[in-house]
C-alpha positions as CSV (number, residue, x, y, z in Angstrom):
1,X,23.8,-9.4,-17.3
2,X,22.4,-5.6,-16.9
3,X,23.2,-3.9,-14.0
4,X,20.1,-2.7,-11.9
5,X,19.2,0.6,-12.2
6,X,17.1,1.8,-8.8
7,X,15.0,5.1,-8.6
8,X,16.7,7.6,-7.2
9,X,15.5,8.5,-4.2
10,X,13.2,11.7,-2.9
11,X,15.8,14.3,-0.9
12,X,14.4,13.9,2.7
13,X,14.1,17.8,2.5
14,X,11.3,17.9,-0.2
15,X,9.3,14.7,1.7
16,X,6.8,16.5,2.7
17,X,6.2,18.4,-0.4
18,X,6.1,15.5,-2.4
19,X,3.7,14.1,-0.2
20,X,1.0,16.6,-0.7
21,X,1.5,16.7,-4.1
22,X,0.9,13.2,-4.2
23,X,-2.1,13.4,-2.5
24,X,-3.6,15.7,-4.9
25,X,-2.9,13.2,-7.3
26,X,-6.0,10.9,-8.3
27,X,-5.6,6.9,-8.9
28,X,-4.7,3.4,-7.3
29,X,-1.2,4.0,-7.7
30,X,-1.0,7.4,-6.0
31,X,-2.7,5.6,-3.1
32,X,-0.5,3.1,-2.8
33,X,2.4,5.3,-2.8
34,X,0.8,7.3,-0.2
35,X,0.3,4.0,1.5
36,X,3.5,3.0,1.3
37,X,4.9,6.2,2.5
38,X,3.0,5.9,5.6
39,X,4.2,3.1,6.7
40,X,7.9,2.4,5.5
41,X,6.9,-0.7,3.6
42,X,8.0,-2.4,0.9
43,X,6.0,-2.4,-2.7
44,X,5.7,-5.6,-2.8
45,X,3.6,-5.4,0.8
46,X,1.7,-2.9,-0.1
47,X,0.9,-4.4,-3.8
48,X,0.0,-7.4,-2.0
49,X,-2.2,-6.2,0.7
50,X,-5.8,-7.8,2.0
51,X,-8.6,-6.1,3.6
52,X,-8.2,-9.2,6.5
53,X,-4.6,-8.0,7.4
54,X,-5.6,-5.1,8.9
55,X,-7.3,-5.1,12.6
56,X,-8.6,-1.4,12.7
57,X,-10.0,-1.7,16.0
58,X,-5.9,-2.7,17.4
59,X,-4.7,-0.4,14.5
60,X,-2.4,-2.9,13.1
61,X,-1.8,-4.2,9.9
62,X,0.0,-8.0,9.8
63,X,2.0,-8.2,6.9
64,X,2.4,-12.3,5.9
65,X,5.7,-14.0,5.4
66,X,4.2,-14.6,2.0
67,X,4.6,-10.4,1.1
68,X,7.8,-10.1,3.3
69,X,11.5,-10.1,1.6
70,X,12.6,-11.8,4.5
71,X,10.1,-14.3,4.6
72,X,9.2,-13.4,8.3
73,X,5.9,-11.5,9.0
74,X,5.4,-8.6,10.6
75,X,3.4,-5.6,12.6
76,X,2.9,-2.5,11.4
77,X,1.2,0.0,13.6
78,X,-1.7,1.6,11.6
79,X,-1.2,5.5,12.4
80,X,-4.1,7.9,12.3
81,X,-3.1,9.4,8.6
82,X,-2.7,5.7,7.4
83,X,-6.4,5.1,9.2
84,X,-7.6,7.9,7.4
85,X,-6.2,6.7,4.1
86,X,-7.9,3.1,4.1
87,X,-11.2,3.9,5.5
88,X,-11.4,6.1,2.3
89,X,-10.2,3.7,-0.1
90,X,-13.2,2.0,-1.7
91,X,-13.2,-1.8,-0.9
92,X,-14.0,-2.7,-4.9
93,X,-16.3,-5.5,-5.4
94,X,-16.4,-8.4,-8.3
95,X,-18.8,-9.1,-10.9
96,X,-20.9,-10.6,-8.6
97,X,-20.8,-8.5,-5.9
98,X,-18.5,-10.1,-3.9
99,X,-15.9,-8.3,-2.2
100,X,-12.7,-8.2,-3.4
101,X,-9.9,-8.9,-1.0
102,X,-6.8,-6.7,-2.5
103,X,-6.5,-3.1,-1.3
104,X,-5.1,-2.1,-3.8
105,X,-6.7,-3.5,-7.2
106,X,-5.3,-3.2,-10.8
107,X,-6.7,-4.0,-13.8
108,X,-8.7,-7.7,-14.2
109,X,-9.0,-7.8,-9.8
110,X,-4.9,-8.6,-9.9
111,X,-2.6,-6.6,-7.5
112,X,-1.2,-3.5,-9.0
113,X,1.9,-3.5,-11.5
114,X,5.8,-2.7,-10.0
């Protein structure tokens, strides 16, 4: 079997750089890395994320056990830049008009690629 190969890390020191030129960036997936920036989560969390998990009013986002590597859910506290983020992101609709529930959509309404 292959070994895994993981991407290397950004140096802490250049964070923050990265970080606005990834918000100059256009596209789901720049989002989504902005979102997951934000809020230490996983990809898989992120990728996986409904409009319903989030209770802007408490500013909390609960991630299910379903999303979770551990299988446990959890509370993330929805900061101001993170509240700024969603309540920008366009909640995309189907052919029907219904709304759709992922955050963030890829192609065919399924979650984004890893």
């Amino acid at each position: 079997m292959a070994a895994v190969k993981h991407h290397e890390a950004v140096d802490w020191r250049y964070a923050i750089d990265f970080a606005k030129l990834l918000r100059n960036r256009e596209g789901t997936g720049a989002r989504c890395l902005e979102f997951v920036l934000l809020t230490a989560c996983r990809s898989n969390e992120a990728r996986l994320a409904t409009w319903d998990e989030f209770g802007m009013a408490e500013k909390i986002w609960n991630v299910p056990a379903t999303h979770t590597k551990s299988g446990r859910p959890h509370r993330v506290s929805i900061s101001t830049s993170l509240l700024a983020l969603l309540e920008g992101f366009p909640q995309f609709v189907g052919k029907h008009g219904e709304p759709l529930a992922l955050v963030f959509q890829g192609q065919k309404n399924q979650p984004l690629s890893d």
